[in-house]
ZABAKE-553935 format. One record per residue (C-alpha): residue number from 1; residue in three letters; x, y, z. Coordinates in Angstrom, 2 decimals, always signed. Layout:
N
<node dodo="NUM" rolum="ALA" x="X" y="Y" z="Z"/>
...
// end
This chain:
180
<node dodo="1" rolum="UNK" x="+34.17" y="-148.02" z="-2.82"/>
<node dodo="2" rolum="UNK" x="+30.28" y="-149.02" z="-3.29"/>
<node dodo="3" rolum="UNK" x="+29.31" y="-149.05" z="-6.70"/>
<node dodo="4" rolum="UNK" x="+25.88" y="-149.59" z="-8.32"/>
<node dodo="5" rolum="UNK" x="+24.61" y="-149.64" z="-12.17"/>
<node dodo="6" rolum="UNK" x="+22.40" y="-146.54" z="-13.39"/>
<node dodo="7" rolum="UNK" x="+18.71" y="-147.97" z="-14.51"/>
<node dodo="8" rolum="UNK" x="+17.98" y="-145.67" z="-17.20"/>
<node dodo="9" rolum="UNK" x="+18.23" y="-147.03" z="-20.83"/>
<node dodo="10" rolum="UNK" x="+19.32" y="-144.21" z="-22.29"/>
<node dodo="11" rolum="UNK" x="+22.43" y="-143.56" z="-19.45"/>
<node dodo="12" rolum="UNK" x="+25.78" y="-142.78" z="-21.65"/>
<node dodo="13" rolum="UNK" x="+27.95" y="-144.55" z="-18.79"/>
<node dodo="14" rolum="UNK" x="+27.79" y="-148.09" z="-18.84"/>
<node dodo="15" rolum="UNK" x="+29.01" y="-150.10" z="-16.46"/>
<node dodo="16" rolum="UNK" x="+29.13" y="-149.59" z="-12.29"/>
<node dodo="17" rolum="UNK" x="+29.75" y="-146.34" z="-11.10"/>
<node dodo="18" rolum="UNK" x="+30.52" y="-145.07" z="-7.66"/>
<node dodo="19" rolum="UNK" x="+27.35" y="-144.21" z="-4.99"/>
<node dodo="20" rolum="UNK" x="+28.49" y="-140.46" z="-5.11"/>
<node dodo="21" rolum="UNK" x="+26.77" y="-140.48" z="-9.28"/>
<node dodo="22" rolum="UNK" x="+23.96" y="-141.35" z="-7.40"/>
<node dodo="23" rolum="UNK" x="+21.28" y="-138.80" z="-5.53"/>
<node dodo="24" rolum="UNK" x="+20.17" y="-139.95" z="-1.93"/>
<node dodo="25" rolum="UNK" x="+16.36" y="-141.27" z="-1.80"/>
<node dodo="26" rolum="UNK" x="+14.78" y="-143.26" z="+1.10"/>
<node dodo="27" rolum="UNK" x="+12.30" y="-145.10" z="-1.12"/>
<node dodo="28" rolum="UNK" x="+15.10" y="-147.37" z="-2.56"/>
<node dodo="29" rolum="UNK" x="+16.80" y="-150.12" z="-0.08"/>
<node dodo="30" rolum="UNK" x="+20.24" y="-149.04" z="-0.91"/>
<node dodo="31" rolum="UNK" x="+19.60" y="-145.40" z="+0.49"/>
<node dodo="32" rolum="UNK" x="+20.20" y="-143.84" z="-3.35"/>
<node dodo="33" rolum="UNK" x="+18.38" y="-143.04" z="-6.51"/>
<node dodo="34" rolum="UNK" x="+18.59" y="-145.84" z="-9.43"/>
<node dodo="35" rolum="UNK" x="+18.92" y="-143.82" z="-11.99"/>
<node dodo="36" rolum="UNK" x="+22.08" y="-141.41" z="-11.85"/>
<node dodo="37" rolum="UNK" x="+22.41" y="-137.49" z="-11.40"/>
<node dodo="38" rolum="UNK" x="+23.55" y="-136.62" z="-14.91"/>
<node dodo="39" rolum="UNK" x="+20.08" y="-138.95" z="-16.13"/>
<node dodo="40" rolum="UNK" x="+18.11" y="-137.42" z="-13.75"/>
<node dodo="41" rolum="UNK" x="+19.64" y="-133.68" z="-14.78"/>
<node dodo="42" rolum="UNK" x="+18.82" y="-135.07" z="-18.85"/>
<node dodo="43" rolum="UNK" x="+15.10" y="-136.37" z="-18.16"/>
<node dodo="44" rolum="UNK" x="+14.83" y="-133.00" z="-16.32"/>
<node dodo="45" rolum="UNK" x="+15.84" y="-131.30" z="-19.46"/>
<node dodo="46" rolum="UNK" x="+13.70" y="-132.76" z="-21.73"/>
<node dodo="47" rolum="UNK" x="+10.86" y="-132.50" z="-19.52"/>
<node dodo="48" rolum="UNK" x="+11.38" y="-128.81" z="-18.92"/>
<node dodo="49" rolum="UNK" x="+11.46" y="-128.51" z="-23.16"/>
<node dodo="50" rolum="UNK" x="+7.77" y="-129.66" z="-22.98"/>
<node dodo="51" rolum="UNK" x="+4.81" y="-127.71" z="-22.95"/>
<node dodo="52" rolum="UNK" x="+3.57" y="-129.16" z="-19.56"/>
<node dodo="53" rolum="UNK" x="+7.08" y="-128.82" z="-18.22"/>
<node dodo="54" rolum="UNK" x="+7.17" y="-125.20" z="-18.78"/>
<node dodo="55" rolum="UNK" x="+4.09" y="-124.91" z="-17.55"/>
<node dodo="56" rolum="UNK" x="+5.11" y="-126.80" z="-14.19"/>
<node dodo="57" rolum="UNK" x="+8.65" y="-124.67" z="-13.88"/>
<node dodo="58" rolum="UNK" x="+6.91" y="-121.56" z="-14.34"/>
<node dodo="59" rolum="UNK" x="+4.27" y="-122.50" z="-12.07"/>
<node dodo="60" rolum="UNK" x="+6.94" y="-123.47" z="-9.60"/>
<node dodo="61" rolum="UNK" x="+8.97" y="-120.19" z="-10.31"/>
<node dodo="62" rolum="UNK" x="+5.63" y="-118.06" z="-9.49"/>
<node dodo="63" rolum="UNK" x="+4.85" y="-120.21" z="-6.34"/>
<node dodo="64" rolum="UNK" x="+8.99" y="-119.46" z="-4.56"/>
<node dodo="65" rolum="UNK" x="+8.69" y="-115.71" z="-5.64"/>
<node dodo="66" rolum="UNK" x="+5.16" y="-115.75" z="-3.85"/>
<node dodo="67" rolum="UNK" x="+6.76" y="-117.70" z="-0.95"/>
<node dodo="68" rolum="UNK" x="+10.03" y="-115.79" z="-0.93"/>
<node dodo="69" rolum="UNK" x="+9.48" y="-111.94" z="-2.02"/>
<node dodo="70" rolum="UNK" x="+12.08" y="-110.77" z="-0.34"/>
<node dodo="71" rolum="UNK" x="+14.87" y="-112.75" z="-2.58"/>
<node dodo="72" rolum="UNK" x="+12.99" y="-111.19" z="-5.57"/>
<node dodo="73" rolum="UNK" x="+13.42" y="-107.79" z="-3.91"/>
<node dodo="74" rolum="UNK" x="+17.16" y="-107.61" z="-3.11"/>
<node dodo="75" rolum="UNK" x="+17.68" y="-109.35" z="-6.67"/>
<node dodo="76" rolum="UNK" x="+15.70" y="-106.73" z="-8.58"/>
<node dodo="77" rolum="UNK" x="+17.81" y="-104.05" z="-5.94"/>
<node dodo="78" rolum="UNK" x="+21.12" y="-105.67" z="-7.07"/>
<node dodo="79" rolum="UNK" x="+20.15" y="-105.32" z="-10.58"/>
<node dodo="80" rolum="UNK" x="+19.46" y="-101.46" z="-10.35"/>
<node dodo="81" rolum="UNK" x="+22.80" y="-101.19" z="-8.60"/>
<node dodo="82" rolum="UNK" x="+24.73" y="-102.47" z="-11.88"/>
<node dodo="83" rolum="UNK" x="+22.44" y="-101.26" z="-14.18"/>
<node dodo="84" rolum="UNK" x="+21.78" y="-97.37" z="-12.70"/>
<node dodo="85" rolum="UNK" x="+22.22" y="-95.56" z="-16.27"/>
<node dodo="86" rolum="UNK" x="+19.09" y="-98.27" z="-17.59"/>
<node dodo="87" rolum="UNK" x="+17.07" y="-97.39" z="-14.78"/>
<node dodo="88" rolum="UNK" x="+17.48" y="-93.75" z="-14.94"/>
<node dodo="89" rolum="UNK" x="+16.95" y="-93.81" z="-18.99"/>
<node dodo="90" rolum="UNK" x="+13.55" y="-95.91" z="-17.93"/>
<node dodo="91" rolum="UNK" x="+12.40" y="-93.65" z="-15.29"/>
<node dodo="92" rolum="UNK" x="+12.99" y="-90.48" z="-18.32"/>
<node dodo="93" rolum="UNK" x="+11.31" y="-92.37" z="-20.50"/>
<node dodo="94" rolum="UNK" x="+8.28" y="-93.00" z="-18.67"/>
<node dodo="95" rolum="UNK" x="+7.73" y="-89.25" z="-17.65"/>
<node dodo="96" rolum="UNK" x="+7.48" y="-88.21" z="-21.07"/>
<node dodo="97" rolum="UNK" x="+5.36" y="-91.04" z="-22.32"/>
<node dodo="98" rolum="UNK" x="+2.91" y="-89.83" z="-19.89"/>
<node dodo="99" rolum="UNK" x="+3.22" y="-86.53" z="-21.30"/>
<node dodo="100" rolum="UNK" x="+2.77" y="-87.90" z="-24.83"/>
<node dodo="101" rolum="UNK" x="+6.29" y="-86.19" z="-25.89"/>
<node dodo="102" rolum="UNK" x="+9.03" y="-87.21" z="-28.70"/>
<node dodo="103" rolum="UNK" x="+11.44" y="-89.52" z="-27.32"/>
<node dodo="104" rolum="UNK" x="+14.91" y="-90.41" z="-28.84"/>
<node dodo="105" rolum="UNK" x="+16.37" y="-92.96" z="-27.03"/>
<node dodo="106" rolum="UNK" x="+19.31" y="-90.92" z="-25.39"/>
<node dodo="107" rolum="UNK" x="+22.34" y="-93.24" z="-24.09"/>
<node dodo="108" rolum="UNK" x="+23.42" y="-91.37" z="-21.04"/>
<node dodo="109" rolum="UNK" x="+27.08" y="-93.20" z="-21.58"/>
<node dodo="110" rolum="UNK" x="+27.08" y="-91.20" z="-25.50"/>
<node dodo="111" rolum="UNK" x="+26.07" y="-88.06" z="-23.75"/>
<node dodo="112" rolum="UNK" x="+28.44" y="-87.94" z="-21.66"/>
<node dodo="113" rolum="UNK" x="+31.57" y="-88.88" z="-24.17"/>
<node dodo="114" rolum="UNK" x="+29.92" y="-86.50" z="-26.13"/>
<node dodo="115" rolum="UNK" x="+29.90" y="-83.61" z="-23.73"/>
<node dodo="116" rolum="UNK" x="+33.59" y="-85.04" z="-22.89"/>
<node dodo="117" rolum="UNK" x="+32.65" y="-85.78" z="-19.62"/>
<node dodo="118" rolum="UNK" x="+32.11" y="-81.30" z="-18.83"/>
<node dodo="119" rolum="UNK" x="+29.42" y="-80.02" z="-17.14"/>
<node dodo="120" rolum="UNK" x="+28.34" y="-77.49" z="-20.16"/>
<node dodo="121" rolum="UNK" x="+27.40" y="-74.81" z="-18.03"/>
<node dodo="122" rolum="UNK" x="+30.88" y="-74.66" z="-15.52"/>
<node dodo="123" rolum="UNK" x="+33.04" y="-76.91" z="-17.58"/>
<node dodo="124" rolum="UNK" x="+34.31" y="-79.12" z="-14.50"/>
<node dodo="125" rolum="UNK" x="+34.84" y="-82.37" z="-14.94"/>
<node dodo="126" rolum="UNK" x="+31.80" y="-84.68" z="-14.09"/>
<node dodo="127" rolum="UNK" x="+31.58" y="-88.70" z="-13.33"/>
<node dodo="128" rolum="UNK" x="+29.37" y="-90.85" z="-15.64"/>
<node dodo="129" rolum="UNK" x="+27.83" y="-92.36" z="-12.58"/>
<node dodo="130" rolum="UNK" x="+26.64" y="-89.15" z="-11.38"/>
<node dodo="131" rolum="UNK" x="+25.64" y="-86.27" z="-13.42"/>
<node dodo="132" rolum="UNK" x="+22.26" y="-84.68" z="-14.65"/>
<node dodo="133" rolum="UNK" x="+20.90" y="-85.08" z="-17.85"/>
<node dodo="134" rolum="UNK" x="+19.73" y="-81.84" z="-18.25"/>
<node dodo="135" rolum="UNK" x="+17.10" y="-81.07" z="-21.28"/>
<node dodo="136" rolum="UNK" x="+18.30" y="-77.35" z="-22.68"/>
<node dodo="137" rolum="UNK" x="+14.34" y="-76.84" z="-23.85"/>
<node dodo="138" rolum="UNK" x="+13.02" y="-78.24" z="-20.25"/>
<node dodo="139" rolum="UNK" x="+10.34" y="-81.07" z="-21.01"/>
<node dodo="140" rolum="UNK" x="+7.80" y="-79.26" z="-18.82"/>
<node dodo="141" rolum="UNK" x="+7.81" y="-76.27" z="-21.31"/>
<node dodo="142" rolum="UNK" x="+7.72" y="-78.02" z="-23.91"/>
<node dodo="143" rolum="UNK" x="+11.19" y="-79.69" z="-25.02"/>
<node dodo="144" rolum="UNK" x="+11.81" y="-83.10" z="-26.74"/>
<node dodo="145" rolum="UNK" x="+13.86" y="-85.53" z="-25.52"/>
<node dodo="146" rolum="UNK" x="+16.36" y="-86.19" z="-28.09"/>
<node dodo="147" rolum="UNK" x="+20.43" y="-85.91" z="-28.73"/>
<node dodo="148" rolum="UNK" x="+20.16" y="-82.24" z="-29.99"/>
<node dodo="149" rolum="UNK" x="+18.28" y="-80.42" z="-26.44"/>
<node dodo="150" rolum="UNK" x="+20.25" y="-82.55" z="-23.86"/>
<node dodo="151" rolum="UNK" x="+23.60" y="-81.68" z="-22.30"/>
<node dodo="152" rolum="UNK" x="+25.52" y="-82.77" z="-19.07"/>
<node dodo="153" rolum="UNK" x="+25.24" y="-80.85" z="-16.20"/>
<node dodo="154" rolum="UNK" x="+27.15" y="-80.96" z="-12.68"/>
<node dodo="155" rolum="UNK" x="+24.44" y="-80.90" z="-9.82"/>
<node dodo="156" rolum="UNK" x="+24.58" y="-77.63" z="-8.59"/>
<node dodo="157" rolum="UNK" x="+24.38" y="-76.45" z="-12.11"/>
<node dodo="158" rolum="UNK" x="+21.37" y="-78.23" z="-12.88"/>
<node dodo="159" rolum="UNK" x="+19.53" y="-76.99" z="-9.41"/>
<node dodo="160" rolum="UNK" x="+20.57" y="-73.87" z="-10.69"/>
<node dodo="161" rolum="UNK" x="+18.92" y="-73.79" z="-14.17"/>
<node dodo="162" rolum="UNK" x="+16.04" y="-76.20" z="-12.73"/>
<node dodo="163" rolum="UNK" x="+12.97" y="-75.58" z="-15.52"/>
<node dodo="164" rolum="UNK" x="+14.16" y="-72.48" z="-16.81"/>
<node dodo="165" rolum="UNK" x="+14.44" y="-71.48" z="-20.46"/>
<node dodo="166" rolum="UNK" x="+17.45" y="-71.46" z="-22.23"/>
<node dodo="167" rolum="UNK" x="+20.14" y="-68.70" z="-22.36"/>
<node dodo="168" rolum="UNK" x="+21.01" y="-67.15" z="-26.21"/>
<node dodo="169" rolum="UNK" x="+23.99" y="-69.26" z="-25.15"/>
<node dodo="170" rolum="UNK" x="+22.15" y="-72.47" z="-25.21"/>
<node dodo="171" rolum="UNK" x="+19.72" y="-71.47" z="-27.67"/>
<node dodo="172" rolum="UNK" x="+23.07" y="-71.57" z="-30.23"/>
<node dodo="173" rolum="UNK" x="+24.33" y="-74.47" z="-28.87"/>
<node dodo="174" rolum="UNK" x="+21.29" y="-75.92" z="-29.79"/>
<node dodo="175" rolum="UNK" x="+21.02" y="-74.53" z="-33.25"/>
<node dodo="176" rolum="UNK" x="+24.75" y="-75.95" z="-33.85"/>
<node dodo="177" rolum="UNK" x="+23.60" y="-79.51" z="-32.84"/>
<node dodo="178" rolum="UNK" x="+20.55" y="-79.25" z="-35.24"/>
<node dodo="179" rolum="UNK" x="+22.75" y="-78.43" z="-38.39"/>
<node dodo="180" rolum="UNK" x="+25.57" y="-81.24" z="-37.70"/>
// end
């Protein structure tokens, strides 16, 4: 087994150690870096912790993601795919900033538990994954987003109700929230 000594002065193994510490590098005679990988790895490190050196990685970063959009593409696609109840939330809360309403941040996984996982207008049994966030008051007639004018809904009962205005029903329902 070949064994060479590590040329950095700061190296916490003393002594020989075997070629495989070692990174390849054609500049050197011996066909291997001098200084080892776990140097090399610390000197990165503390280069990185630098103002230039996050400069240079960000730099770097922007310069693969320029070179390689579509690995930025199926990693931003991988992170809606875990993360669908954010993504919804953010797409909500974008189409009533532009209409310059209230908004409460709603947690569609407390809605639901709330609701008990029903859809309030049939009472079957929805998935968390996939039901409607329907707004009681719709936002296009001038409803707030918030705890107290948002219910679960199954699909067909939400393309049912659509924009409509509430029932006395839900009109109640509403009040009852308000008062809790």
């Amino acid at each position: 087994m070949e064994m060479q000594i590590c040329k950095d002065t700061h190296c916490e193994f003393k002594g020989p150690q075997p070629l495989e510490n070692f990174g390849k590098s054609k500049r050197h005679k011996s066909g291997h870096n001098t200084k080892c990988k776990s140097c090399v790895a610390r000197r990165f490190r503390e280069f990185r912790a630098t103002p230039e050196g996050k400069e240079k990685s960000k730099a770097a970063v922007r310069k693969y993601a320029k070179a390689n959009p579509e690995v930025g593409r199926a990693k931003v696609a991988r992170w809606k795919q875990r993360n669908m109840d954010k993504v919804l939330a953010d797409n909500e809360r974008r189409r009533l900033q532009k209409r310059n309403q209230y908004i409460e941040d709603v947690n569609r996984t407390t809605l639901w538990k709330r609701d008990q996982g029903k859809c309030q207008r049939c009472f079957n049994p929805v998935k968390l994954e996939n039901y409607h966030m329907d707004h009681i008051w719709p936002v296009s007639r001038g409803g707030v987003h918030s705890y107290a004018n948002t219910q679960v809904l199954c699909e067909n009962c939400n393309g049912e109700k659509w924009a409509s205005y509430p029932s006395v029903w839900e009109m109640l329902k509403i009040y009852k929230r308000l008062i809790r």
